[in-house]
gemmi code that builds the backbone of each chain (N, CA, C; Angstrom):
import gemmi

chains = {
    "A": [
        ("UNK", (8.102, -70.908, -99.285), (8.686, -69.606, -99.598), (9.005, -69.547, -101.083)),
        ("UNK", (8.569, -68.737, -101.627), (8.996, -68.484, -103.259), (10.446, -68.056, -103.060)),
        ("UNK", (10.863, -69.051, -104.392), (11.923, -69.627, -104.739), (13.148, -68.238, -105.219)),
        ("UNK", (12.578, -67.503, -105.815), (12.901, -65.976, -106.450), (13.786, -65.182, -105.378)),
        ("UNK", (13.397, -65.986, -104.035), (13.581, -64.932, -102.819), (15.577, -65.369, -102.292)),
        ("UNK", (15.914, -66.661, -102.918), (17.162, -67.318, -102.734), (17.581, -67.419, -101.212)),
        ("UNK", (18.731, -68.132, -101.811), (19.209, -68.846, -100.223), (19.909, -67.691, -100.109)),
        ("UNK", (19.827, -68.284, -98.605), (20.777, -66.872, -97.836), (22.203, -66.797, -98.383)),
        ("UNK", (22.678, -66.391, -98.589), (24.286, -66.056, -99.072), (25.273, -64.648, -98.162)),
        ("UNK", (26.673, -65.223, -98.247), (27.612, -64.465, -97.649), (28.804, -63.938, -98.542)),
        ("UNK", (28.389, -62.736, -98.823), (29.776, -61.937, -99.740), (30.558, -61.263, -98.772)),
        ("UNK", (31.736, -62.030, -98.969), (33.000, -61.480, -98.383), (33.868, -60.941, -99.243)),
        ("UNK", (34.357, -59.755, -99.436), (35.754, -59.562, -100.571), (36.637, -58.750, -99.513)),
        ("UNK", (37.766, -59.190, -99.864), (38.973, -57.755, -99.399), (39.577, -57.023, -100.742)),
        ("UNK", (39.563, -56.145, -100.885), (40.040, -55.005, -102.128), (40.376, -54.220, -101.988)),
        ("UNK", (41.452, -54.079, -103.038), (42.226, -52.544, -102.483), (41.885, -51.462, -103.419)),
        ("UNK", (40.315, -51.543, -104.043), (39.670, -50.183, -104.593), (38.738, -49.599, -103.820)),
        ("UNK", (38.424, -48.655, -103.902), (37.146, -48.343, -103.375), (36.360, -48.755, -103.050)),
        ("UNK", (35.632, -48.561, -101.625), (34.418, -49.450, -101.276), (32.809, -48.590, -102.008)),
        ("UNK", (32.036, -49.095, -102.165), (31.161, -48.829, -102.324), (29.789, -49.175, -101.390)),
        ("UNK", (29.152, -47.846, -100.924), (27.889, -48.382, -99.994), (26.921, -49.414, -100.610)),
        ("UNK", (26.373, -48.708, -101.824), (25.858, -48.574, -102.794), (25.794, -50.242, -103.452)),
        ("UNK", (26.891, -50.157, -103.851), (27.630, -52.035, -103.959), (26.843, -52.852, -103.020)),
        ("UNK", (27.270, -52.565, -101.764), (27.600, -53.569, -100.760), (25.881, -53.726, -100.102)),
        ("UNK", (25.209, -53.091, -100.180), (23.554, -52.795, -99.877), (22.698, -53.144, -100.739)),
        ("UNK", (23.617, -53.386, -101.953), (22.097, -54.254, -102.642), (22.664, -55.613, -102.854)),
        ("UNK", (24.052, -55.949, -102.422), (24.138, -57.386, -102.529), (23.245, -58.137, -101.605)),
        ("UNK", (22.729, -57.333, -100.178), (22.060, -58.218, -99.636), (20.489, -57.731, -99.244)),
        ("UNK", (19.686, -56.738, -100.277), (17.967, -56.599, -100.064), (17.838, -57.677, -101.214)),
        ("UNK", (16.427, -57.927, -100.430), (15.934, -59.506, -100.528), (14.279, -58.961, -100.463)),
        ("UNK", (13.585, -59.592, -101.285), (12.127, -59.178, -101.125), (11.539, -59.606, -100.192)),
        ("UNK", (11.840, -60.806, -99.474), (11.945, -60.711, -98.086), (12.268, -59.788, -97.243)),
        ("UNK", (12.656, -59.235, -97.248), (13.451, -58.653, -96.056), (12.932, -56.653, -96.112)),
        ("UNK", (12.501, -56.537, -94.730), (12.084, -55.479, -94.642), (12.875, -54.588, -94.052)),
        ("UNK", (14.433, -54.678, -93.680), (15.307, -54.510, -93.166), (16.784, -54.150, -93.698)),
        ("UNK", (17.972, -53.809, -93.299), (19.399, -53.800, -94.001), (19.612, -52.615, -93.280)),
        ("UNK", (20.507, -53.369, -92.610), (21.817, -52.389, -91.792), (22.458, -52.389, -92.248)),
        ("UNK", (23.417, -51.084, -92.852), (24.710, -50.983, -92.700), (25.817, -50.289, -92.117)),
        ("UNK", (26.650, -50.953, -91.873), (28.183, -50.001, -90.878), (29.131, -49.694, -91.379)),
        ("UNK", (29.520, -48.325, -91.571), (30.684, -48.378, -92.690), (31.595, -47.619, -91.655)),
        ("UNK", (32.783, -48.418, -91.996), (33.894, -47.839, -90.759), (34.765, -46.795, -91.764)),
        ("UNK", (35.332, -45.400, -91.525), (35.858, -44.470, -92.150), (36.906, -44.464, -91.551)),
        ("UNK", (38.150, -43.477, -91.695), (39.189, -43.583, -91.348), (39.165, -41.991, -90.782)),
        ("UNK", (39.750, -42.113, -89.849), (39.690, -40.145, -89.084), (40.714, -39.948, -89.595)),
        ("UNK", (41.116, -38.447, -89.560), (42.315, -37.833, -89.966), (43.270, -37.566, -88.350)),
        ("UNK", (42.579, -37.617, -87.759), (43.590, -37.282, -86.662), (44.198, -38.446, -85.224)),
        ("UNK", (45.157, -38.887, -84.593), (44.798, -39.723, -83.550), (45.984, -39.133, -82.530)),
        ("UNK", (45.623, -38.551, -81.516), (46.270, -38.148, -80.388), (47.208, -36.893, -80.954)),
        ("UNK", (46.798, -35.984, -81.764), (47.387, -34.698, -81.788), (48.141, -34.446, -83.185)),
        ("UNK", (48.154, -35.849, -83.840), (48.857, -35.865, -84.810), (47.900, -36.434, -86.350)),
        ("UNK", (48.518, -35.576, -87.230), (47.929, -35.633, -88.671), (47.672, -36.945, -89.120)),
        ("UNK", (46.641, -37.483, -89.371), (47.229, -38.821, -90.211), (46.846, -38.534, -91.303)),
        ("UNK", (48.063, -38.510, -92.173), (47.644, -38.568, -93.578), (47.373, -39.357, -94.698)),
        ("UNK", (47.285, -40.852, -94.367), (46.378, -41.765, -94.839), (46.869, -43.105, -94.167)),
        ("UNK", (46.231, -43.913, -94.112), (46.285, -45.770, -93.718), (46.368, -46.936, -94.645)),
        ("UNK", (47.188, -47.575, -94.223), (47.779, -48.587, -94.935), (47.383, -49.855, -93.936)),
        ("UNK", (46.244, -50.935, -95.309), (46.137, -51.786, -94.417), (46.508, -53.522, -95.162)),
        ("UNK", (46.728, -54.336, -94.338), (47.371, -55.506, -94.929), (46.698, -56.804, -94.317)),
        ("UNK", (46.861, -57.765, -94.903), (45.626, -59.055, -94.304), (46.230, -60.374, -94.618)),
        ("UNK", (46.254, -60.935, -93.532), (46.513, -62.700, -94.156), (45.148, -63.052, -94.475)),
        ("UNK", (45.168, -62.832, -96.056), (43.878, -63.059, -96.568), (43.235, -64.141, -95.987)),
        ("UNK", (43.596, -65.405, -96.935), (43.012, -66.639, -96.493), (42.861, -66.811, -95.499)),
        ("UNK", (42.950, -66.603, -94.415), (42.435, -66.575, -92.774), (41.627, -65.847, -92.446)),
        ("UNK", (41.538, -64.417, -92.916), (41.025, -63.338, -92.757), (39.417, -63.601, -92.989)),
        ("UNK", (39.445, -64.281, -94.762), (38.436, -64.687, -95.484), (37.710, -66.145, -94.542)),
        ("UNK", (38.187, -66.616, -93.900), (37.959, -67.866, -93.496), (37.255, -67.417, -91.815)),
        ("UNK", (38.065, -66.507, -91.188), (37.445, -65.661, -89.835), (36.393, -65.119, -90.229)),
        ("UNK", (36.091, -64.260, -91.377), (34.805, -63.902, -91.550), (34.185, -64.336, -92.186)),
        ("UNK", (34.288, -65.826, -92.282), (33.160, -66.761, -92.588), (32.534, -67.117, -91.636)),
        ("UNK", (33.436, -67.185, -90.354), (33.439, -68.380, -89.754), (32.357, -66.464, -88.155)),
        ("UNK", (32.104, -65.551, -88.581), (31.619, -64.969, -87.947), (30.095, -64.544, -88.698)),
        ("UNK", (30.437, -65.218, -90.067), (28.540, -65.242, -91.001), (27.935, -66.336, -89.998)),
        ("UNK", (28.642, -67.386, -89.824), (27.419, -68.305, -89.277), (27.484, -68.353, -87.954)),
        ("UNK", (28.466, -67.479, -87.090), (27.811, -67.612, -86.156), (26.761, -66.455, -85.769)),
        ("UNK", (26.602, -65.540, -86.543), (25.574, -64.843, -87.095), (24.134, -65.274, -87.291)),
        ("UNK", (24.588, -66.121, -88.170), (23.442, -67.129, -88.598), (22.954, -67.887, -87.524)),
        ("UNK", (23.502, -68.371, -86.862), (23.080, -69.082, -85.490), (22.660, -68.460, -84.045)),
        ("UNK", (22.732, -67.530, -84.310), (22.101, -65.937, -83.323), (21.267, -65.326, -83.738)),
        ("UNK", (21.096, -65.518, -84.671), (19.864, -64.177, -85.013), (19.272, -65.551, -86.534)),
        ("UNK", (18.334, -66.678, -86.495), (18.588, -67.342, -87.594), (17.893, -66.592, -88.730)),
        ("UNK", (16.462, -65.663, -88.593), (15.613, -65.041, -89.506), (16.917, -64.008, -90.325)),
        ("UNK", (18.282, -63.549, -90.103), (18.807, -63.225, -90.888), (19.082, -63.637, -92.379)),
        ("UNK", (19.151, -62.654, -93.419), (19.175, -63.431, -94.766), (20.338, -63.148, -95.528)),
        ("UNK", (20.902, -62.272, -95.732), (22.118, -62.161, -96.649), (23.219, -61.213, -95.575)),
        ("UNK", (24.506, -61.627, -95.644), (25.607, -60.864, -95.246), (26.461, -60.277, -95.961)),
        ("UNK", (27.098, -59.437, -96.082), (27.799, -58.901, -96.813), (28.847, -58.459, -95.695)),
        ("UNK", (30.263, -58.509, -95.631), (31.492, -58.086, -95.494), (32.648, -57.525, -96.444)),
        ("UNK", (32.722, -56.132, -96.682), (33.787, -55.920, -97.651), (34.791, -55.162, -97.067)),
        ("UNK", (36.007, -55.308, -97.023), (37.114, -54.687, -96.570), (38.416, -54.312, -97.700)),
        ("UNK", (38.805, -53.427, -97.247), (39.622, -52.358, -98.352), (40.757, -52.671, -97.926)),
        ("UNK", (41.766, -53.037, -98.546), (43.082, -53.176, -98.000), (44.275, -52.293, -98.843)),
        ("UNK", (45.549, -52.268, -98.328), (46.586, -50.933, -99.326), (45.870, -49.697, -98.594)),
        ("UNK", (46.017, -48.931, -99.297), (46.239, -47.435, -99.258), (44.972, -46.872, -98.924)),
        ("UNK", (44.489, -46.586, -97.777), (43.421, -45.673, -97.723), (42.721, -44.340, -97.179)),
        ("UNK", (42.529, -43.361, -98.468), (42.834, -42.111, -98.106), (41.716, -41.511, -96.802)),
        ("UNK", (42.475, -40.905, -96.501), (41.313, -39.985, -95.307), (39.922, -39.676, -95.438)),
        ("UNK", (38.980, -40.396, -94.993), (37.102, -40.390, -95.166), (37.261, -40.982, -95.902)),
        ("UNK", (37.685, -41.780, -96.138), (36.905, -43.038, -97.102), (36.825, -44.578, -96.830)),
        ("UNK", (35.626, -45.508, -96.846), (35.847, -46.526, -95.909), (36.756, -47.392, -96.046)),
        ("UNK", (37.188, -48.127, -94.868), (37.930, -49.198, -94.759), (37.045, -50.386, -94.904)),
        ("UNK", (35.885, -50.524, -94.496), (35.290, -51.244, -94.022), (33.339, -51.088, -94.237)),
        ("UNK", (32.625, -51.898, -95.279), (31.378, -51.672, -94.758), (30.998, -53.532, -94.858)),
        ("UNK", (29.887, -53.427, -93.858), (29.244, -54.223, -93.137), (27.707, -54.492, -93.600)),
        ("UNK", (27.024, -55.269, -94.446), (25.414, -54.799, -94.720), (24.543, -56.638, -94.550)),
        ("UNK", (23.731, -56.612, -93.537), (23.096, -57.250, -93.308), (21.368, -57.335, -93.341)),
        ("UNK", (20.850, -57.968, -93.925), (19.275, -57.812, -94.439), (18.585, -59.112, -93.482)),
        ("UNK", (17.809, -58.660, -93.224), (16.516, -59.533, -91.668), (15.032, -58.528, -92.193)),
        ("UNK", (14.235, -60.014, -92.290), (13.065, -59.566, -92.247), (12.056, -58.211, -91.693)),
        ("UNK", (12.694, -58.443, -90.323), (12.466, -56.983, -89.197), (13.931, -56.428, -89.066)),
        ("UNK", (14.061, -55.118, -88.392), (15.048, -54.682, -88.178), (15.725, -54.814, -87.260)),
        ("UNK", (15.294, -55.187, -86.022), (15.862, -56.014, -84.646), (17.112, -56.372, -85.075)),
        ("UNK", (17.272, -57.742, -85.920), (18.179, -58.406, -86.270), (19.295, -58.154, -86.852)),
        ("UNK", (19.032, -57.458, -87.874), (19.905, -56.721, -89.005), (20.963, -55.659, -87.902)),
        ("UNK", (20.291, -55.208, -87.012), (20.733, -54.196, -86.071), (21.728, -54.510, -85.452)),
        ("UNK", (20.925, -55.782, -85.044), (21.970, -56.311, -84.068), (22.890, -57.248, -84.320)),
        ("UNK", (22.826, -58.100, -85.521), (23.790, -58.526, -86.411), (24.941, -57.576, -86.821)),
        ("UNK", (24.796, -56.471, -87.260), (25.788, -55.598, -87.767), (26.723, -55.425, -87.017)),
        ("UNK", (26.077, -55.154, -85.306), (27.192, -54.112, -84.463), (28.083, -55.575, -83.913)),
        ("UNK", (27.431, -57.228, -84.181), (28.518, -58.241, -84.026), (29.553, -58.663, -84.695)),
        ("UNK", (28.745, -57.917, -85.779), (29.859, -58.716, -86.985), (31.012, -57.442, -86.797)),
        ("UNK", (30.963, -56.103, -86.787), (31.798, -55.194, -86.351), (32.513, -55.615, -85.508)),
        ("UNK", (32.125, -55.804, -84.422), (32.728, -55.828, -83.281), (33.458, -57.331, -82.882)),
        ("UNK", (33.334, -58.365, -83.691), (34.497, -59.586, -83.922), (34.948, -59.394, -84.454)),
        ("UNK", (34.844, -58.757, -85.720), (35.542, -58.494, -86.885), (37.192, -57.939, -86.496)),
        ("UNK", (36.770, -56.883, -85.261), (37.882, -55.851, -85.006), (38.707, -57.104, -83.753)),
        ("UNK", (37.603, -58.091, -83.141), (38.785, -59.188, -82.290), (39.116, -60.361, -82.951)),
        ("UNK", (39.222, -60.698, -84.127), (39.230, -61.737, -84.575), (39.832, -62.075, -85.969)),
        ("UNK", (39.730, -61.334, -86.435), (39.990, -60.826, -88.440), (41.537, -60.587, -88.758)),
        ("UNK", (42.161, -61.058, -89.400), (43.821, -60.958, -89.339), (44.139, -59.932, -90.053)),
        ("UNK", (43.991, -58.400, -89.564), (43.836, -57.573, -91.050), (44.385, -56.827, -89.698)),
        ("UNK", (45.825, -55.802, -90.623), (46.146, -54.812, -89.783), (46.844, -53.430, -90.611)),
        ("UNK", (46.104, -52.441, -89.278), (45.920, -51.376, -90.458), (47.657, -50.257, -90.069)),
        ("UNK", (48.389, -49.683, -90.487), (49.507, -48.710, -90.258), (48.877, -47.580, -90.437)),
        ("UNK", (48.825, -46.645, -89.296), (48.482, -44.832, -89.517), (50.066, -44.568, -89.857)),
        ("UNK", (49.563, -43.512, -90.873), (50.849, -42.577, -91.515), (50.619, -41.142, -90.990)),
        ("UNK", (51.556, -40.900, -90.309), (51.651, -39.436, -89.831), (52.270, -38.682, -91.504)),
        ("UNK", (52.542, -37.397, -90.374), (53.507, -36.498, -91.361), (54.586, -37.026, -91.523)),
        ("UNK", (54.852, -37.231, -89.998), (56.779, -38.048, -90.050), (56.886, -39.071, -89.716)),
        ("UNK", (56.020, -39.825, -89.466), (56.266, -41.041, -88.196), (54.609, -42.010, -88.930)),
        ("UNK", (54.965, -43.387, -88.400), (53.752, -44.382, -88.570), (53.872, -44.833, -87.415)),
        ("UNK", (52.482, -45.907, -87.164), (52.581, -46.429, -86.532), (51.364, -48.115, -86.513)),
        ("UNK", (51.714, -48.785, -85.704), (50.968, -49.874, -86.558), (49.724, -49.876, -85.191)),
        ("UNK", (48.617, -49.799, -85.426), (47.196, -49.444, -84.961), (46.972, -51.625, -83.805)),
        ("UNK", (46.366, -51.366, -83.096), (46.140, -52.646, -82.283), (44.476, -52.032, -81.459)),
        ("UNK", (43.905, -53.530, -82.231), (42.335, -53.161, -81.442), (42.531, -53.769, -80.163)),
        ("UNK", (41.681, -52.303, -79.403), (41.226, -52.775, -78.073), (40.683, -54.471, -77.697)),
        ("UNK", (39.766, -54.476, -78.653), (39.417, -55.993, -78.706), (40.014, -57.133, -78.618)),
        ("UNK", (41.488, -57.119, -80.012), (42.651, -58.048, -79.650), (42.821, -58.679, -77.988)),
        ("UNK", (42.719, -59.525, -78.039), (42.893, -60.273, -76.428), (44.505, -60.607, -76.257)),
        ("UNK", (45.523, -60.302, -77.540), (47.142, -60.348, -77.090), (47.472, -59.354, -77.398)),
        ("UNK", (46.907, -58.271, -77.707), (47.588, -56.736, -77.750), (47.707, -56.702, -76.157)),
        ("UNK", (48.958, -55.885, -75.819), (48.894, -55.365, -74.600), (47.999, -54.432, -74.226)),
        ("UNK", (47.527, -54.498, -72.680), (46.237, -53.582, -73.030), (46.730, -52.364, -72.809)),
        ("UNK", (47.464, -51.427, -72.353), (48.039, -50.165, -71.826), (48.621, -49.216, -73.622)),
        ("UNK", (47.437, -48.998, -74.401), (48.494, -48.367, -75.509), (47.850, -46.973, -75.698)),
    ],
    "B": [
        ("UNK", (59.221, -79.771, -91.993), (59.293, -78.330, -93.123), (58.584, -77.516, -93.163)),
        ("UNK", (57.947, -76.002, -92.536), (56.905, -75.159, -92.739), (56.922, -74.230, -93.294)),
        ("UNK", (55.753, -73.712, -93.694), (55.811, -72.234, -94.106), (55.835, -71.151, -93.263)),
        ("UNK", (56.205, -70.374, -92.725), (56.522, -69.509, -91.572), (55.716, -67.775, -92.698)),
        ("UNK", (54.882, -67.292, -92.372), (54.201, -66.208, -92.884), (54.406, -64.633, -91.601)),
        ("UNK", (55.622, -63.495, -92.449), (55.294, -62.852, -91.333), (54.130, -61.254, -91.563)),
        ("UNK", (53.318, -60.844, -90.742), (52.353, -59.827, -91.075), (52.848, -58.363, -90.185)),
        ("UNK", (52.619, -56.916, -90.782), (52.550, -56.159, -90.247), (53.939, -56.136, -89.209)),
        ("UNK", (54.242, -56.045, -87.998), (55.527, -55.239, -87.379), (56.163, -56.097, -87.658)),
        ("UNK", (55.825, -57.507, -87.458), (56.258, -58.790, -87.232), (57.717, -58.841, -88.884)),
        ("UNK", (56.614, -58.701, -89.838), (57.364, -58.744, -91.470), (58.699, -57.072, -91.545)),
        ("UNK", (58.479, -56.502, -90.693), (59.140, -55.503, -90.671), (60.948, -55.747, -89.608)),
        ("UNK", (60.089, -56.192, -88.607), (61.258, -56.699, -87.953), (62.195, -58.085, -88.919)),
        ("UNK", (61.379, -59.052, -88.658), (62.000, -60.030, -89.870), (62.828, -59.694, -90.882)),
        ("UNK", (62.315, -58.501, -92.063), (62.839, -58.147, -92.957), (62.101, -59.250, -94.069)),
        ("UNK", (61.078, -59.983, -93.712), (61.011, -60.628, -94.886), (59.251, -61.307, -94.455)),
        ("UNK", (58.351, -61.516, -95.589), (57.288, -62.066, -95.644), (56.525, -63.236, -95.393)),
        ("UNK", (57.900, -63.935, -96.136), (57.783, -65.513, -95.927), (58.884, -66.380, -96.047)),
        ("UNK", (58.761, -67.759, -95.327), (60.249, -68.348, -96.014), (60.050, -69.701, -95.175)),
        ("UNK", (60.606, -70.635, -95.433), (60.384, -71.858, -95.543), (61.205, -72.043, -94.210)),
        ("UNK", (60.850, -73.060, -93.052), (61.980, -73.121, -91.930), (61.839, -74.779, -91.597)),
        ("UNK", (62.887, -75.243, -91.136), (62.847, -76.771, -90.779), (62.856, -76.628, -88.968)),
        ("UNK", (61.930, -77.497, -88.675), (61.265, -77.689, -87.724), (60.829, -78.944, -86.714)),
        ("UNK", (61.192, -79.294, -85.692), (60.381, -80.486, -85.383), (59.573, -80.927, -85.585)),
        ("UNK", (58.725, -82.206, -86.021), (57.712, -82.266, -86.089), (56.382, -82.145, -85.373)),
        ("UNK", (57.101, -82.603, -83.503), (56.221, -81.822, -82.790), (56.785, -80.811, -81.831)),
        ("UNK", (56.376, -79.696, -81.592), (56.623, -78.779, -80.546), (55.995, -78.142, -79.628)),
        ("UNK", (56.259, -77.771, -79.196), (54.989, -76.452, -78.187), (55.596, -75.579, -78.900)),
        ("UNK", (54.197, -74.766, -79.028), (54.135, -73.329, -79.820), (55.736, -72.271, -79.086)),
        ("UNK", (55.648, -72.448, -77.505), (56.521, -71.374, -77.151), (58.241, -72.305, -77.883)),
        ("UNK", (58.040, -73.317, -78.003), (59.412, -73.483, -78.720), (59.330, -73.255, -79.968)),
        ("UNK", (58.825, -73.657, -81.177), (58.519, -72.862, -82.490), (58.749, -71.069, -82.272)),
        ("UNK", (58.348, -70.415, -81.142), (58.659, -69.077, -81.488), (59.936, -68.945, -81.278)),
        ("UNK", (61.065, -69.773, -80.117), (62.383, -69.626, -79.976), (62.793, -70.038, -81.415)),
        ("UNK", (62.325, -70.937, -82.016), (63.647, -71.592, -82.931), (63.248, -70.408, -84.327)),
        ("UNK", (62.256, -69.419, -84.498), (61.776, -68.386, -84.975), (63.052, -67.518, -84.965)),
        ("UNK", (62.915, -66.963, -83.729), (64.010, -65.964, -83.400), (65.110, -66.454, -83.508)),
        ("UNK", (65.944, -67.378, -83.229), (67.293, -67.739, -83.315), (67.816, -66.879, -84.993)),
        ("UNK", (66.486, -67.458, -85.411), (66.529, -66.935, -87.322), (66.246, -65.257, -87.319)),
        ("UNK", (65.872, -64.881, -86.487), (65.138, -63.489, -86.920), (65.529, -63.014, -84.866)),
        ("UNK", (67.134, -62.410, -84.789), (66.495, -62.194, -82.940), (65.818, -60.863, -83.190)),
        ("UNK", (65.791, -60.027, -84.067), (64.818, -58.868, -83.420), (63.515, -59.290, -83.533)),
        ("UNK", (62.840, -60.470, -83.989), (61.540, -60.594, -83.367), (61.341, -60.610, -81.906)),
        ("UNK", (62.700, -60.701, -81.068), (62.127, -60.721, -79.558), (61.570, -59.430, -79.333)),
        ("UNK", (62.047, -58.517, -79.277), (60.906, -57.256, -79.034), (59.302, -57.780, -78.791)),
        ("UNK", (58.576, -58.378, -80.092), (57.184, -58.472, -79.867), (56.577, -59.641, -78.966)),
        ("UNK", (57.408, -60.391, -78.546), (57.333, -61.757, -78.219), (56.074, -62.054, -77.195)),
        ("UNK", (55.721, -60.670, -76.351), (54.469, -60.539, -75.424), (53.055, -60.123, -76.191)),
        ("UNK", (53.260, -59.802, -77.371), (52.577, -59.510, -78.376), (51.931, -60.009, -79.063)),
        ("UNK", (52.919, -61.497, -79.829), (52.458, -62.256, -80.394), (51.451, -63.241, -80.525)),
        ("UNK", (50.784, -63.963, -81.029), (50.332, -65.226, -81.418), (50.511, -66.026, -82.552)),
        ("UNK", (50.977, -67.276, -82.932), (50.136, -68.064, -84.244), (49.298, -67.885, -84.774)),
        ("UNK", (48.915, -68.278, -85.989), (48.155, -68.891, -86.551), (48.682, -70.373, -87.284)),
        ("UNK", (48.281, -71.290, -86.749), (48.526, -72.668, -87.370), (47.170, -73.198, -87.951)),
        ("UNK", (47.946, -73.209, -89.168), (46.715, -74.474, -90.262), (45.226, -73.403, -90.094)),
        ("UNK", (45.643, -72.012, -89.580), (45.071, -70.931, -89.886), (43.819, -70.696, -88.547)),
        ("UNK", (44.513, -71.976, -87.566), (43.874, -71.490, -86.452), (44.743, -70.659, -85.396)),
        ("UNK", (43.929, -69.873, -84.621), (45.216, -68.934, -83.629), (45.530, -70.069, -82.096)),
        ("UNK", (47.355, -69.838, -82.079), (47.397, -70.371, -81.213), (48.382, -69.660, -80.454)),
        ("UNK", (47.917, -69.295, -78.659), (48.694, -69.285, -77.872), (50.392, -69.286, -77.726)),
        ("UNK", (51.573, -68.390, -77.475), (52.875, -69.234, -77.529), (52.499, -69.571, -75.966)),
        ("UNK", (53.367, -70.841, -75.838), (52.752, -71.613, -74.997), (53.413, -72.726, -74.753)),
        ("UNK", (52.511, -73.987, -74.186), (52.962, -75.210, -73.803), (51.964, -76.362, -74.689)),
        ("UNK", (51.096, -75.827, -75.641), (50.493, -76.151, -76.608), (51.448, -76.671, -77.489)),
        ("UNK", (51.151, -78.405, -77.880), (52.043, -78.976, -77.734), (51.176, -78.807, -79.967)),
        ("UNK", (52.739, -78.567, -80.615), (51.206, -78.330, -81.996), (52.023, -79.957, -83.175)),
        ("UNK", (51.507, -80.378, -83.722), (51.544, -81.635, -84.692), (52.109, -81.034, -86.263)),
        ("UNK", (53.051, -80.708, -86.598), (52.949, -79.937, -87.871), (53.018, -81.169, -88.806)),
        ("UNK", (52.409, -80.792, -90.092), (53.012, -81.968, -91.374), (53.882, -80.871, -92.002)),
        ("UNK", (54.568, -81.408, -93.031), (55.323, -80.897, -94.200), (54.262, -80.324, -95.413)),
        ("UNK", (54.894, -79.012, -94.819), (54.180, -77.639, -96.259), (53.265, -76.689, -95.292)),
        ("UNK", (53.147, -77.028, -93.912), (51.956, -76.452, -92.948), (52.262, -75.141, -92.756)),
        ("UNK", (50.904, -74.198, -93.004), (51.446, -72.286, -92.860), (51.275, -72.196, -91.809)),
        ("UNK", (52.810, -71.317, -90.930), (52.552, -70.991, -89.768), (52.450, -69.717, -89.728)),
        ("UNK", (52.006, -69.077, -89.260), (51.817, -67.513, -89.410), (51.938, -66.656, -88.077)),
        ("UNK", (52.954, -65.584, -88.115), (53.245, -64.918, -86.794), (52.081, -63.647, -86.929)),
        ("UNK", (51.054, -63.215, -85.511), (49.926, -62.579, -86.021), (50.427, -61.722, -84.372)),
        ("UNK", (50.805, -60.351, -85.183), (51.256, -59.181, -84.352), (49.356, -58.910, -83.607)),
        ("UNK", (49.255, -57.809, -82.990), (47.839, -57.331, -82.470), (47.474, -56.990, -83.411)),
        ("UNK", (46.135, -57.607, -83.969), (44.963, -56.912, -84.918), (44.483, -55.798, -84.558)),
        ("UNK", (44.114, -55.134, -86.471), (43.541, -53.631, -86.255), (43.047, -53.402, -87.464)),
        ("UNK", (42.069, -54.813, -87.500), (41.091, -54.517, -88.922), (40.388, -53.547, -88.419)),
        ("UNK", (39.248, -53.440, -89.588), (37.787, -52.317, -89.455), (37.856, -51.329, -89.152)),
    ],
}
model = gemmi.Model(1)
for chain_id, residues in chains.items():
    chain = gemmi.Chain(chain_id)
    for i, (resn, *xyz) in enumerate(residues, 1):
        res = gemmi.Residue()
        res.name, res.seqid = resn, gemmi.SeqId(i, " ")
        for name, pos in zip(("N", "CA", "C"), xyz):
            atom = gemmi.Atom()
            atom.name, atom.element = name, gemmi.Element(name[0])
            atom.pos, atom.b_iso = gemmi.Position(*pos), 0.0
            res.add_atom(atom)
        chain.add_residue(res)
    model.add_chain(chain)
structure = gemmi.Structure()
structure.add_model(model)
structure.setup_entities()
């Protein structure tokens, strides 16, 4: 394999600026790769009748960073023709439509990339020490994924 | 001697982020969360809620019997709600 094409690599950041698609999608096309999913999670304005007027989110980094390492390779070990991962997450203050969260994975074919993305999403939200507060008009409240296996499940 | 780290409702109830607590050296996790609260009782509220993180792995409160050294982060981890 020409050398130009590099080892697979995993960019993880948490930041509390702006995410960028744009950013996060060319950290991982590869001239290899005929493929790149990405998932970008947004923030709704509304949840059960009430305004939210923006989200506040907070992370035990070093764990956080270390969980979504530790969900690149098992990535890597499911799908192995995958080539670059990218995880970026927004933490602090984040205003209404704008992401919290994008996800961009590059695979030769698209199978992979596909189906890499919606895993790394979907541990991400059971596994990742990052928690987000909705801000109402008057009232907050602190958000618990379905996924969590010690959230109570009835919320 | 540990580091005790609190996140999200957990740091709210507490009133505080972090702070140093003296500790057995070995315990089960469900006793580490009592000798928690003695320091902090409105953490009982979340107590069905909770989990660890030790040495940044998640653990059970429990009968998980855990080995701490001196300087080890323990971290109280309310329900996640990344992404």
């Amino acid at each position: 394999m020409d050398e130009s094409e590099g080892v697979p690599e995993d960019f993880i950041k948490l930041k509390s600026e702006k995410l960028s698609v744009d950013e996060v999608s060319e950290l991982v096309v590869s001239p290899c790769c005929g493929a790149v999913s990405v998932f970008i999670g947004t923030t709704r304005n509304n949840f059960e009748g009430k305004k939210v007027v923006h989200l506040e989110y907070e992370a035990y980094t070093s764990m956080a960073e270390s969980e979504i390492k530790k969900i690149c390779r098992d990535v890597r070990q499911k799908w192995p023709s995958i080539k670059h991962i990218a995880v970026h997450h927004r933490l602090g203050v984040v205003p209404i439509t704008e992401a919290s969260v994008i996800i961009a994975v590059s695979s030769p074919h698209r199978a992979e990339s596909l189906e890499a993305v919606t895993y790394c999403i979907n541990t991400l939200k059971a596994s990742v020490p990052i928690w987000k507060k909705e801000i109402y008009e008057d009232e907050y409240s602190w958000k618990e994924n379905k996924e969590c296996f010690w959230a109570n499940s009835e919320k | 001697q540990v580091s005790v780290l609190y996140f999200a409702r957990s740091a709210e109830l507490a009133g505080l982020r972090s702070e140093t607590l003296w500790v057995p050296r070995q315990v089960t996790s469900l006793q580490l969360w009592e000798e928690i609260v003695k320091v902090h009782p409105r953490l009982a509220v979340i107590r069905d809620q909770v989990v660890f993180a030790v040495r940044q792995e998640y653990v059970l409160l429990g009968d998980q019997l855990l080995v701490l050294q001196p300087g080890d982060e323990v971290a109280v981890i309310p329900p996640i709600s990344g992404g």
